[in-house]
MARBAMI-264165 format. One record per atom (N, C-alpha, C, O): residue number from 0; residue in three letters; atom name; x, y negated, z. Coordinates in steps of 0.2 Angstrom, whole numbers. Atoms other than C-alpha are relative to their C-alpha. Layout:
N
<r><k>NUM</k><r>ALA</r><a>CA</a><xx>X</xx><yy>Y</yy><zz>Z</zz></r>
...
This chain:
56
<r><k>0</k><r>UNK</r><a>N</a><xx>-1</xx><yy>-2</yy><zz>-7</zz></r>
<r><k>0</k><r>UNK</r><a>CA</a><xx>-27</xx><yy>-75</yy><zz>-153</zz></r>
<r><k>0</k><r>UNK</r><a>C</a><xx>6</xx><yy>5</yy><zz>1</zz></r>
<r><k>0</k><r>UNK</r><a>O</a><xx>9</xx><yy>4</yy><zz>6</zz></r>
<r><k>1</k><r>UNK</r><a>N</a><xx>-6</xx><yy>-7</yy><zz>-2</zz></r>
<r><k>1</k><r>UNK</r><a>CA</a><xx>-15</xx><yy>-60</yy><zz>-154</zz></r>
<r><k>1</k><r>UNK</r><a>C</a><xx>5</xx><yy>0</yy><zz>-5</zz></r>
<r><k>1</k><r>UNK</r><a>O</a><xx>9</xx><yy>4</yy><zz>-5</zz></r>
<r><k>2</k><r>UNK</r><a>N</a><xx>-5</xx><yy>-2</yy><zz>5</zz></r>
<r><k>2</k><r>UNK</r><a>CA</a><xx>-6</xx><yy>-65</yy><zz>-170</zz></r>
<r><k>2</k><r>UNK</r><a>C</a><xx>6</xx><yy>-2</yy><zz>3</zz></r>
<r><k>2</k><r>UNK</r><a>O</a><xx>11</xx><yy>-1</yy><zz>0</zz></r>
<r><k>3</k><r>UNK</r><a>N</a><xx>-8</xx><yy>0</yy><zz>-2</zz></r>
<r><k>3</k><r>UNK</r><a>CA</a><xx>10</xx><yy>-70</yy><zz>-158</zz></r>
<r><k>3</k><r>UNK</r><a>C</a><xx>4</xx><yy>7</yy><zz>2</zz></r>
<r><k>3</k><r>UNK</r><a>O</a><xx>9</xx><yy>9</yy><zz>0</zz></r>
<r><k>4</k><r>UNK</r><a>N</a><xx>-4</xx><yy>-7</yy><zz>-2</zz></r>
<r><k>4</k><r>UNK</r><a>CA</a><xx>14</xx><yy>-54</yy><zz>-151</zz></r>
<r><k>4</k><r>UNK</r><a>C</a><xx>1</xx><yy>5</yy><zz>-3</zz></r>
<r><k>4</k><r>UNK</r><a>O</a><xx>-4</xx><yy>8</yy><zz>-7</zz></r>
<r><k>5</k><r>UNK</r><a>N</a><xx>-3</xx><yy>-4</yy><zz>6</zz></r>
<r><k>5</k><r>UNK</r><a>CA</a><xx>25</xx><yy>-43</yy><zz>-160</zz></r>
<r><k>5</k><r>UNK</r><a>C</a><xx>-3</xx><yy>8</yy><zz>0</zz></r>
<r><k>5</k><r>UNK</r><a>O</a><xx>1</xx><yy>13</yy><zz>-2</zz></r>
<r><k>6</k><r>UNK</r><a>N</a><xx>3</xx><yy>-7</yy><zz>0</zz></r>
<r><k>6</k><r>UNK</r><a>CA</a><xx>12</xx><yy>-26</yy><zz>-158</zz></r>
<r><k>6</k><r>UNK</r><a>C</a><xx>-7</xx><yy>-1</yy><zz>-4</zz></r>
<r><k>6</k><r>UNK</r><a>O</a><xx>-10</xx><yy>2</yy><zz>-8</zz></r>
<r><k>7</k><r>UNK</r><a>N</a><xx>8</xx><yy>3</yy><zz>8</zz></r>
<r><k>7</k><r>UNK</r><a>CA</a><xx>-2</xx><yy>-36</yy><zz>-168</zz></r>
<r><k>7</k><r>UNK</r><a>C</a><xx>2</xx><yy>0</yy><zz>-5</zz></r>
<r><k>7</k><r>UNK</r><a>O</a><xx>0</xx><yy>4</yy><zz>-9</zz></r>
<r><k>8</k><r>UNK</r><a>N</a><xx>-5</xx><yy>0</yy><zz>7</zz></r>
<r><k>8</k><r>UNK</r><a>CA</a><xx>13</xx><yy>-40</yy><zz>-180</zz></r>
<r><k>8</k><r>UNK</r><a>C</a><xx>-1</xx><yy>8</yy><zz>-2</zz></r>
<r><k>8</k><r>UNK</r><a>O</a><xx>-4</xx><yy>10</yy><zz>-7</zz></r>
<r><k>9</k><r>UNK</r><a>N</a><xx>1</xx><yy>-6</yy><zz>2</zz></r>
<r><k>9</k><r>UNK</r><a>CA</a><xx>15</xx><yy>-22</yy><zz>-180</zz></r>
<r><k>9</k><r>UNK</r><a>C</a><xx>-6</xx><yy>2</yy><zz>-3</zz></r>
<r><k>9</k><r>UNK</r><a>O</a><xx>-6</xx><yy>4</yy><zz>-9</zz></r>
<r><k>10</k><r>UNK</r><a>N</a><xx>6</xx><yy>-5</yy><zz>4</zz></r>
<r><k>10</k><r>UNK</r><a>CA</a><xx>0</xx><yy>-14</yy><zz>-183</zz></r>
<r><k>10</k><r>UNK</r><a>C</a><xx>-3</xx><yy>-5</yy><zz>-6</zz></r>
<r><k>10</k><r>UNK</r><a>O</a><xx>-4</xx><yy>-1</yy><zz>-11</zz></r>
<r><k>11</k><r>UNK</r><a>N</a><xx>3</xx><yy>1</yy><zz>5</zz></r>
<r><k>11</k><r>UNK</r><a>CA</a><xx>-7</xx><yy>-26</yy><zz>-195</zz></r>
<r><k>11</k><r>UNK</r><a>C</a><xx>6</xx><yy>0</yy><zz>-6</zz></r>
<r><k>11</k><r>UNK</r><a>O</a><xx>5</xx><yy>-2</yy><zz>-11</zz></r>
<r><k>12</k><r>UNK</r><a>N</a><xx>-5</xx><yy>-3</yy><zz>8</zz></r>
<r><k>12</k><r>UNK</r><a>CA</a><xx>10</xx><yy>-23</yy><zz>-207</zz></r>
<r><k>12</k><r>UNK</r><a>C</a><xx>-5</xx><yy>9</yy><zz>-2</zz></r>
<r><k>12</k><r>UNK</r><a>O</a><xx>-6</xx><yy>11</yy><zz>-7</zz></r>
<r><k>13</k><r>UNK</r><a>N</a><xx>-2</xx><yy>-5</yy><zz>3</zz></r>
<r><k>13</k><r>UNK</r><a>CA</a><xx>5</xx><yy>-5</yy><zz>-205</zz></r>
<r><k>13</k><r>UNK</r><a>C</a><xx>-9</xx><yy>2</yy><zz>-2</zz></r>
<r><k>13</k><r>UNK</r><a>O</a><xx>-10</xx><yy>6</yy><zz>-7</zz></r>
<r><k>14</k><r>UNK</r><a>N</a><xx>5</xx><yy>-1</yy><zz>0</zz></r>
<r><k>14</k><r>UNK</r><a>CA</a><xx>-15</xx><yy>-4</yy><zz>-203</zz></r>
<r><k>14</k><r>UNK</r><a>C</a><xx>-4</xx><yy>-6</yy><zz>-4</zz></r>
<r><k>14</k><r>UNK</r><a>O</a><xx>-10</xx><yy>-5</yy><zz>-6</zz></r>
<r><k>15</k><r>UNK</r><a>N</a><xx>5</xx><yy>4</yy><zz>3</zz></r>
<r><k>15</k><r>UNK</r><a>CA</a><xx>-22</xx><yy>-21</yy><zz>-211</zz></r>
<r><k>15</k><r>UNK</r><a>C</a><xx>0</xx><yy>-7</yy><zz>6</zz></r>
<r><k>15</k><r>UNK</r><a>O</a><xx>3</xx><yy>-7</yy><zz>11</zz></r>
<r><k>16</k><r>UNK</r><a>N</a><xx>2</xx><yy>4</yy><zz>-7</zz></r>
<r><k>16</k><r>UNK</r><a>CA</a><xx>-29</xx><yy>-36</yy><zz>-201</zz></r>
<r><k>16</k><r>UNK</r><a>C</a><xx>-8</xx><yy>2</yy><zz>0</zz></r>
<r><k>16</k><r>UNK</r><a>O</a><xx>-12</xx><yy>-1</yy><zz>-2</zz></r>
<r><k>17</k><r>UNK</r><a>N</a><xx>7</xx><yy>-1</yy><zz>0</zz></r>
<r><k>17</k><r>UNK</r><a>CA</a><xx>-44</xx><yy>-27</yy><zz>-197</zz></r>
<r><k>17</k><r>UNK</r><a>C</a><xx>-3</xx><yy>-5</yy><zz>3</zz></r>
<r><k>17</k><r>UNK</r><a>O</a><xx>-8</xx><yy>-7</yy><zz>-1</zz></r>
<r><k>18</k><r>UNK</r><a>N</a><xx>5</xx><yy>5</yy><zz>-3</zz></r>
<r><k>18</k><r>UNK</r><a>CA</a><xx>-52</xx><yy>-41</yy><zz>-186</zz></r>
<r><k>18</k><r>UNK</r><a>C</a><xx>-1</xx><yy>-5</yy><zz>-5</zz></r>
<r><k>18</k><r>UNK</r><a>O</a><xx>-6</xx><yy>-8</yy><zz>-6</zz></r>
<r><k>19</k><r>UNK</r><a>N</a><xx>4</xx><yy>6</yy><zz>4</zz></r>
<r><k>19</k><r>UNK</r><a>CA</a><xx>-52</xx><yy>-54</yy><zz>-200</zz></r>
<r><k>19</k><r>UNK</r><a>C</a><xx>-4</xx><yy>5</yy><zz>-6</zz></r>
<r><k>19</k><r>UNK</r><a>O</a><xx>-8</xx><yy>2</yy><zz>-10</zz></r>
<r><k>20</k><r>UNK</r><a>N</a><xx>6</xx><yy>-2</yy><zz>7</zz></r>
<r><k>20</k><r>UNK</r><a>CA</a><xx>-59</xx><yy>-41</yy><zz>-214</zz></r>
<r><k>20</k><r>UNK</r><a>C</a><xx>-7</xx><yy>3</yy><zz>5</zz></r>
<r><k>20</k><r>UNK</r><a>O</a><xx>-10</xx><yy>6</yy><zz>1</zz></r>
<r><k>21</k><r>UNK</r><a>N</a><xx>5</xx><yy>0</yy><zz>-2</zz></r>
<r><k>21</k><r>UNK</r><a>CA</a><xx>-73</xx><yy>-38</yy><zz>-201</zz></r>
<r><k>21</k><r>UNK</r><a>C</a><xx>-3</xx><yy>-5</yy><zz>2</zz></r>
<r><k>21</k><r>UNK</r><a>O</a><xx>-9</xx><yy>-5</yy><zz>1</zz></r>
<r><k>22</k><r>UNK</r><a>N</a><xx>1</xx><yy>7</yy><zz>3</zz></r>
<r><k>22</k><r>UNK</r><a>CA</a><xx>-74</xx><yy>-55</yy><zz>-199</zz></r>
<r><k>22</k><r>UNK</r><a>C</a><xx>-5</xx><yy>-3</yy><zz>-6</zz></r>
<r><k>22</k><r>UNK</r><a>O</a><xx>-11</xx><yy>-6</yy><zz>-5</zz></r>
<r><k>23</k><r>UNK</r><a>N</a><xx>-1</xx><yy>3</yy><zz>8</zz></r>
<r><k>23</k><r>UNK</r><a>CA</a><xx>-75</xx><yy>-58</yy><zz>-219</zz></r>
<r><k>23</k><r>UNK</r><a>C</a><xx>-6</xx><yy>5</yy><zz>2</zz></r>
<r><k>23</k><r>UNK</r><a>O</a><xx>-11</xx><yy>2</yy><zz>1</zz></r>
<r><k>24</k><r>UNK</r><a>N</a><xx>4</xx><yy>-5</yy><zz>4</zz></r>
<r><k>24</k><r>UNK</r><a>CA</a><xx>-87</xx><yy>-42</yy><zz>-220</zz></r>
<r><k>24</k><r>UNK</r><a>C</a><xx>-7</xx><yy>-3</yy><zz>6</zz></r>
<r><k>24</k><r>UNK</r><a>O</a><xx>-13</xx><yy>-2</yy><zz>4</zz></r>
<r><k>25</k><r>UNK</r><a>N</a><xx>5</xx><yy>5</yy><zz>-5</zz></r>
<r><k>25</k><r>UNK</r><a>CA</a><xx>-99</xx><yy>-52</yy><zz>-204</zz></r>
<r><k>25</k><r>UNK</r><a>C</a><xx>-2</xx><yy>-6</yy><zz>-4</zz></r>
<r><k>25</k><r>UNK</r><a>O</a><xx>-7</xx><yy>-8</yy><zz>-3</zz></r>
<r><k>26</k><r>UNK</r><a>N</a><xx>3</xx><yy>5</yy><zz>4</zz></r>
<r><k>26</k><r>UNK</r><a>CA</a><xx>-100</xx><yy>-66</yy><zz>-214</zz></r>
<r><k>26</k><r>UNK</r><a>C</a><xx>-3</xx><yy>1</yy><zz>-5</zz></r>
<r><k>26</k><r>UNK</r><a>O</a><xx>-9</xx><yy>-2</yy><zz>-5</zz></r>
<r><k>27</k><r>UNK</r><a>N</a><xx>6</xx><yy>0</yy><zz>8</zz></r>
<r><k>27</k><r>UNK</r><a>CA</a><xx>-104</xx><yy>-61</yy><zz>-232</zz></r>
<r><k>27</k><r>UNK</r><a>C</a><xx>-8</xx><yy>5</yy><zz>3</zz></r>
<r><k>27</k><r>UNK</r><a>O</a><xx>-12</xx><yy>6</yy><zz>-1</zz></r>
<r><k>28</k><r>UNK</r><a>N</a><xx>6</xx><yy>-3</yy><zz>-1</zz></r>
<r><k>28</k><r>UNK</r><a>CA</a><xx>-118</xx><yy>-50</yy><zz>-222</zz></r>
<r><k>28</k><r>UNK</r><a>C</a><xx>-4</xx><yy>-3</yy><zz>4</zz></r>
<r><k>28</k><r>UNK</r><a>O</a><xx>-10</xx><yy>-1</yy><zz>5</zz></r>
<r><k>29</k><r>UNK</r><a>N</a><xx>6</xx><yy>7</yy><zz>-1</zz></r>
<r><k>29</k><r>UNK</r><a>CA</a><xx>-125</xx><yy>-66</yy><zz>-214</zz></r>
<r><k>29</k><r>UNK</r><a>C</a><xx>-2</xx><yy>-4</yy><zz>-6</zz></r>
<r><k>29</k><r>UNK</r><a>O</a><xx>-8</xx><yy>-5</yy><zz>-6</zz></r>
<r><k>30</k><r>UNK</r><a>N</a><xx>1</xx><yy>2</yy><zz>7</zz></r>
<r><k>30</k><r>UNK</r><a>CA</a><xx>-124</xx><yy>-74</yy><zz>-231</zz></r>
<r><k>30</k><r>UNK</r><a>C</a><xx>-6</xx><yy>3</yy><zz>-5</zz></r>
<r><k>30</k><r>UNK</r><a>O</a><xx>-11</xx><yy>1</yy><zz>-8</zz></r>
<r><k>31</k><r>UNK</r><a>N</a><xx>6</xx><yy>-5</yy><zz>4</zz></r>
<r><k>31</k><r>UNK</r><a>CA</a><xx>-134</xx><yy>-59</yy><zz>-239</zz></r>
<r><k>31</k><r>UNK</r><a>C</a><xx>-5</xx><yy>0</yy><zz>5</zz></r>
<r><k>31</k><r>UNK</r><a>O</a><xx>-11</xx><yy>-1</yy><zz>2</zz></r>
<r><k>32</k><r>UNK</r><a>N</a><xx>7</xx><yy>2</yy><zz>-6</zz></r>
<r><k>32</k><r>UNK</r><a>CA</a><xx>-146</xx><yy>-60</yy><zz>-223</zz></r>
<r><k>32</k><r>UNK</r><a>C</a><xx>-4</xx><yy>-5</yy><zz>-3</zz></r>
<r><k>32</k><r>UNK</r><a>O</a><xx>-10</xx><yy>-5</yy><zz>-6</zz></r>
<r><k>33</k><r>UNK</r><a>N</a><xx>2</xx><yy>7</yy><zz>1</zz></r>
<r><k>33</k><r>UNK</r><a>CA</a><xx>-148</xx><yy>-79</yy><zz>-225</zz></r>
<r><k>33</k><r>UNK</r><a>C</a><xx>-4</xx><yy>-1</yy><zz>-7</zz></r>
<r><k>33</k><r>UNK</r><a>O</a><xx>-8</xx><yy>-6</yy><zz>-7</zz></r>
<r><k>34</k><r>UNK</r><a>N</a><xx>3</xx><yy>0</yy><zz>5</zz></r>
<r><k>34</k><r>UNK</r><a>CA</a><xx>-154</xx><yy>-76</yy><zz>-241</zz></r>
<r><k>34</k><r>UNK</r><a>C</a><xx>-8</xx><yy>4</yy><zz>-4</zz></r>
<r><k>34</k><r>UNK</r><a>O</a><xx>-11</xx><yy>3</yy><zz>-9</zz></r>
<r><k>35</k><r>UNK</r><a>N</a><xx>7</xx><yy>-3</yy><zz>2</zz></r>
<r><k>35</k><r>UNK</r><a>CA</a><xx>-169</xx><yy>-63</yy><zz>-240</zz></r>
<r><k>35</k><r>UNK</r><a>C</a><xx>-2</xx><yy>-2</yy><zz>6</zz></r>
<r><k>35</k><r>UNK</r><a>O</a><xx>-8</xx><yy>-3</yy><zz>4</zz></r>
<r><k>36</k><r>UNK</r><a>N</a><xx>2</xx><yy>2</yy><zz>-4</zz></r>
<r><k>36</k><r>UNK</r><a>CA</a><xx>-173</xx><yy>-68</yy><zz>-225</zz></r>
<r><k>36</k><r>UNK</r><a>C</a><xx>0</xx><yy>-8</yy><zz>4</zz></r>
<r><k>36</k><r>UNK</r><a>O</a><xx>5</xx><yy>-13</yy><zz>4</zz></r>
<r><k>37</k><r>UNK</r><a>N</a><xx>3</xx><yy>10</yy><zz>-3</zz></r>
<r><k>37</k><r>UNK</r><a>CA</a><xx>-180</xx><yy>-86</yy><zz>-216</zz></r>
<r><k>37</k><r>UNK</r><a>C</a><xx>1</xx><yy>1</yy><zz>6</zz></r>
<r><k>37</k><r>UNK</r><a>O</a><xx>-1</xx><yy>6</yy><zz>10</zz></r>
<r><k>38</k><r>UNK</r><a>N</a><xx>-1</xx><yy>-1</yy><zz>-6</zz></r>
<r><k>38</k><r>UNK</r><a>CA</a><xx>-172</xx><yy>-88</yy><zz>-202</zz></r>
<r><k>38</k><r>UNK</r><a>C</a><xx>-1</xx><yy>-6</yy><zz>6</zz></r>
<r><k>38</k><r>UNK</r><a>O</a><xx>1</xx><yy>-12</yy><zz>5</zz></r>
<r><k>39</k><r>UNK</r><a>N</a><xx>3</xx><yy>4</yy><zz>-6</zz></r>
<r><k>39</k><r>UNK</r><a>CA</a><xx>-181</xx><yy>-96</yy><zz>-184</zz></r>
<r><k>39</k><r>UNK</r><a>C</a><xx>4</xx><yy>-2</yy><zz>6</zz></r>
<r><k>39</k><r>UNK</r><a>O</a><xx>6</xx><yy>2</yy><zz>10</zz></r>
<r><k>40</k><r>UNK</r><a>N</a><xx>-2</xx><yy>2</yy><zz>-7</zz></r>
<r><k>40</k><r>UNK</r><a>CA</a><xx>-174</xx><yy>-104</yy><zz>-171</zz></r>
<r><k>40</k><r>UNK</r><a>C</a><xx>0</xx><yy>2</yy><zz>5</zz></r>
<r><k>40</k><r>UNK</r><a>O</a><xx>-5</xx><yy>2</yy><zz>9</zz></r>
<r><k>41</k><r>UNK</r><a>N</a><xx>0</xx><yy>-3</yy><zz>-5</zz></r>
<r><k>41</k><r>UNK</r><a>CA</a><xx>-170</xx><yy>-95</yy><zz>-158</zz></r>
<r><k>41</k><r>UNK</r><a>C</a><xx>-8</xx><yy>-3</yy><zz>4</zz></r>
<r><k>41</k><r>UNK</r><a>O</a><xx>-13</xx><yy>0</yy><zz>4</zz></r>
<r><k>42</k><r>UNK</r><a>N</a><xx>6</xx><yy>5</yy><zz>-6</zz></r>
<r><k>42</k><r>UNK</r><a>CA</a><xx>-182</xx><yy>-107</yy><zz>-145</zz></r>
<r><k>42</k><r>UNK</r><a>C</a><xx>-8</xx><yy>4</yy><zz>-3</zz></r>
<r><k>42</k><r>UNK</r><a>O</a><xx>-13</xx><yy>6</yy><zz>0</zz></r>
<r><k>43</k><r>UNK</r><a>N</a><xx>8</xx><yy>-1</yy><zz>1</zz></r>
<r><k>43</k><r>UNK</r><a>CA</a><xx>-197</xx><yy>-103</yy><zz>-157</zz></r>
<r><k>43</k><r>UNK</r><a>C</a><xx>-2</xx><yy>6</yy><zz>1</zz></r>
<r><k>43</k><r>UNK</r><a>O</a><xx>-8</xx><yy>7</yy><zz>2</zz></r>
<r><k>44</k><r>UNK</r><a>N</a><xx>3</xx><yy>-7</yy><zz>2</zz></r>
<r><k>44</k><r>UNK</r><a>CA</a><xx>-198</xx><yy>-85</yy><zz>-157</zz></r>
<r><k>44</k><r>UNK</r><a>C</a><xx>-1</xx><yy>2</yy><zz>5</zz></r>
<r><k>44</k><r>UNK</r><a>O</a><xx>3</xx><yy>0</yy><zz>10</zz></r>
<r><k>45</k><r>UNK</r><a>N</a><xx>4</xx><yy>-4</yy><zz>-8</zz></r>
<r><k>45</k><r>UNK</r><a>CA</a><xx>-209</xx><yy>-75</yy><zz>-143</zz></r>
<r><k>45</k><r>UNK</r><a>C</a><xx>4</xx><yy>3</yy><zz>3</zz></r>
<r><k>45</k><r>UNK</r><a>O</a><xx>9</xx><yy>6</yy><zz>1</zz></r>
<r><k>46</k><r>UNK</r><a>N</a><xx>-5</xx><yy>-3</yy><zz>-8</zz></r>
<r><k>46</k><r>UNK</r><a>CA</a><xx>-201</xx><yy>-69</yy><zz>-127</zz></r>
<r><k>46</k><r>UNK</r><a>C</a><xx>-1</xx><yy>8</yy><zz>-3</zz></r>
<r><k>46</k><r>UNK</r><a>O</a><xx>-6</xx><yy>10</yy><zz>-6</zz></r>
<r><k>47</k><r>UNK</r><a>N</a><xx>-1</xx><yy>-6</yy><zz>2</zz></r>
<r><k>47</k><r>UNK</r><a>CA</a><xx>-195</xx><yy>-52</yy><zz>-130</zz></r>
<r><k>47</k><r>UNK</r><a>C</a><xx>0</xx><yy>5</yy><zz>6</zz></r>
<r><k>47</k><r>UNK</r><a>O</a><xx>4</xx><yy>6</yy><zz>11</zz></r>
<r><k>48</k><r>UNK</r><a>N</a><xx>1</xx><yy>-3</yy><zz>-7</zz></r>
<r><k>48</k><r>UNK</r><a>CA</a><xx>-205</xx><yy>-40</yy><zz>-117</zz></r>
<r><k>48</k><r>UNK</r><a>C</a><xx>0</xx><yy>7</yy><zz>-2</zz></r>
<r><k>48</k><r>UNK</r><a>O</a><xx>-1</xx><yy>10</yy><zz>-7</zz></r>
<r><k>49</k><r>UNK</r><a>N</a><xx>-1</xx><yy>-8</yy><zz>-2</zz></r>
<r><k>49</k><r>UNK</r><a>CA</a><xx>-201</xx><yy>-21</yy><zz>-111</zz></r>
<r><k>49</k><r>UNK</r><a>C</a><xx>-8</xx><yy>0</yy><zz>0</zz></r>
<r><k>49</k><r>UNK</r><a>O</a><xx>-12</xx><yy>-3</yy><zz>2</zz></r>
<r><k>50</k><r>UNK</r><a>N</a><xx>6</xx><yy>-3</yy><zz>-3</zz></r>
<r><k>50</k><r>UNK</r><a>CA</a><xx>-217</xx><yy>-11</yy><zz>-114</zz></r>
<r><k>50</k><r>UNK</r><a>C</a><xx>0</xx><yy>3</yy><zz>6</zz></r>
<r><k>50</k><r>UNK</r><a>O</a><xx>5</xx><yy>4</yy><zz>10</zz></r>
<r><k>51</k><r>UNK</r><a>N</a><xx>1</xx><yy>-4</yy><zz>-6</zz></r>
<r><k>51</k><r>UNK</r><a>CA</a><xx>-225</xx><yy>-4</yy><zz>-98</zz></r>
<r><k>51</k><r>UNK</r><a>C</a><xx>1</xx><yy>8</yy><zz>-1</zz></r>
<r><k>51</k><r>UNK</r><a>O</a><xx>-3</xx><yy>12</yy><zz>-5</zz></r>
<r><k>52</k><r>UNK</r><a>N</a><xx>0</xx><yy>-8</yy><zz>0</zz></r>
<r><k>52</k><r>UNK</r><a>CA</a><xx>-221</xx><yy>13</yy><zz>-96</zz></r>
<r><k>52</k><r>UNK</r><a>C</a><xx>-2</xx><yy>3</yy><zz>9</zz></r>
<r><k>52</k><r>UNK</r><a>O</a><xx>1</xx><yy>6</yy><zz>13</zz></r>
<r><k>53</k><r>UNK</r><a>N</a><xx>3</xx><yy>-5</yy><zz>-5</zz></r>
<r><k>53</k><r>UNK</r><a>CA</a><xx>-233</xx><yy>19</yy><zz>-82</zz></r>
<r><k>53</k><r>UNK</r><a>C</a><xx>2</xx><yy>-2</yy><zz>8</zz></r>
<r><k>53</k><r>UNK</r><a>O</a><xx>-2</xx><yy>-1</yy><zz>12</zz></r>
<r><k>54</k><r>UNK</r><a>N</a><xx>-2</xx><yy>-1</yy><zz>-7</zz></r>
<r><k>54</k><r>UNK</r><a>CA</a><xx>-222</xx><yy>13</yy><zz>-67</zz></r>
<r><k>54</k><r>UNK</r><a>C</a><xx>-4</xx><yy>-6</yy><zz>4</zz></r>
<r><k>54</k><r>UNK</r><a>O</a><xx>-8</xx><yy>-11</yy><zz>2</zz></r>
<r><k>55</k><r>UNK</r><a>N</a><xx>5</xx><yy>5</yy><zz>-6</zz></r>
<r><k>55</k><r>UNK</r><a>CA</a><xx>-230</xx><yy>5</yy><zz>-52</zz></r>
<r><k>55</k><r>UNK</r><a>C</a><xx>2</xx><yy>-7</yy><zz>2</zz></r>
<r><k>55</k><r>UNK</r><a>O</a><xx>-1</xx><yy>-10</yy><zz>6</zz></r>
C-alpha cells in the first residue's frame, strides 16, 4: 500500500517493516489459536447482548 512512497522507504530502511512483522506475528497467533481452540462460525454463535444495568 505505502511501499512506493519514498517516506515508507525511509523508515522501514531505518525502523523495520513493522506492518508486515505484525502481520507475520497475527498470523502465527491465529495458527497457534486455530490449534487449541475449535473455531464456530460466525452465524452459529449467540447474539452478543449488553447486560442491563438498571436503566429505564
Amino acid at each position: 500500500m505505502f511501499q512506493e512512497t519514498p517516506i515508507f522507504s525511509r523508515l522501514v530502511d531505518e525502523r523495520g517493516d513493522i506492518p508486515a512483522q505484525v502481520r507475520g506475528e497475527a498470523e502465527r497467533i491465529r495458527r497457534d489459536l486455530a490449534r487449541v481452540m475449535p473455531w464456530a462460525p460466525v452465524s452459529d454463535l449467540p447474539a452478543r447482548t449488553m447486560p442491563d444495568r438498571g436503566r429505564p
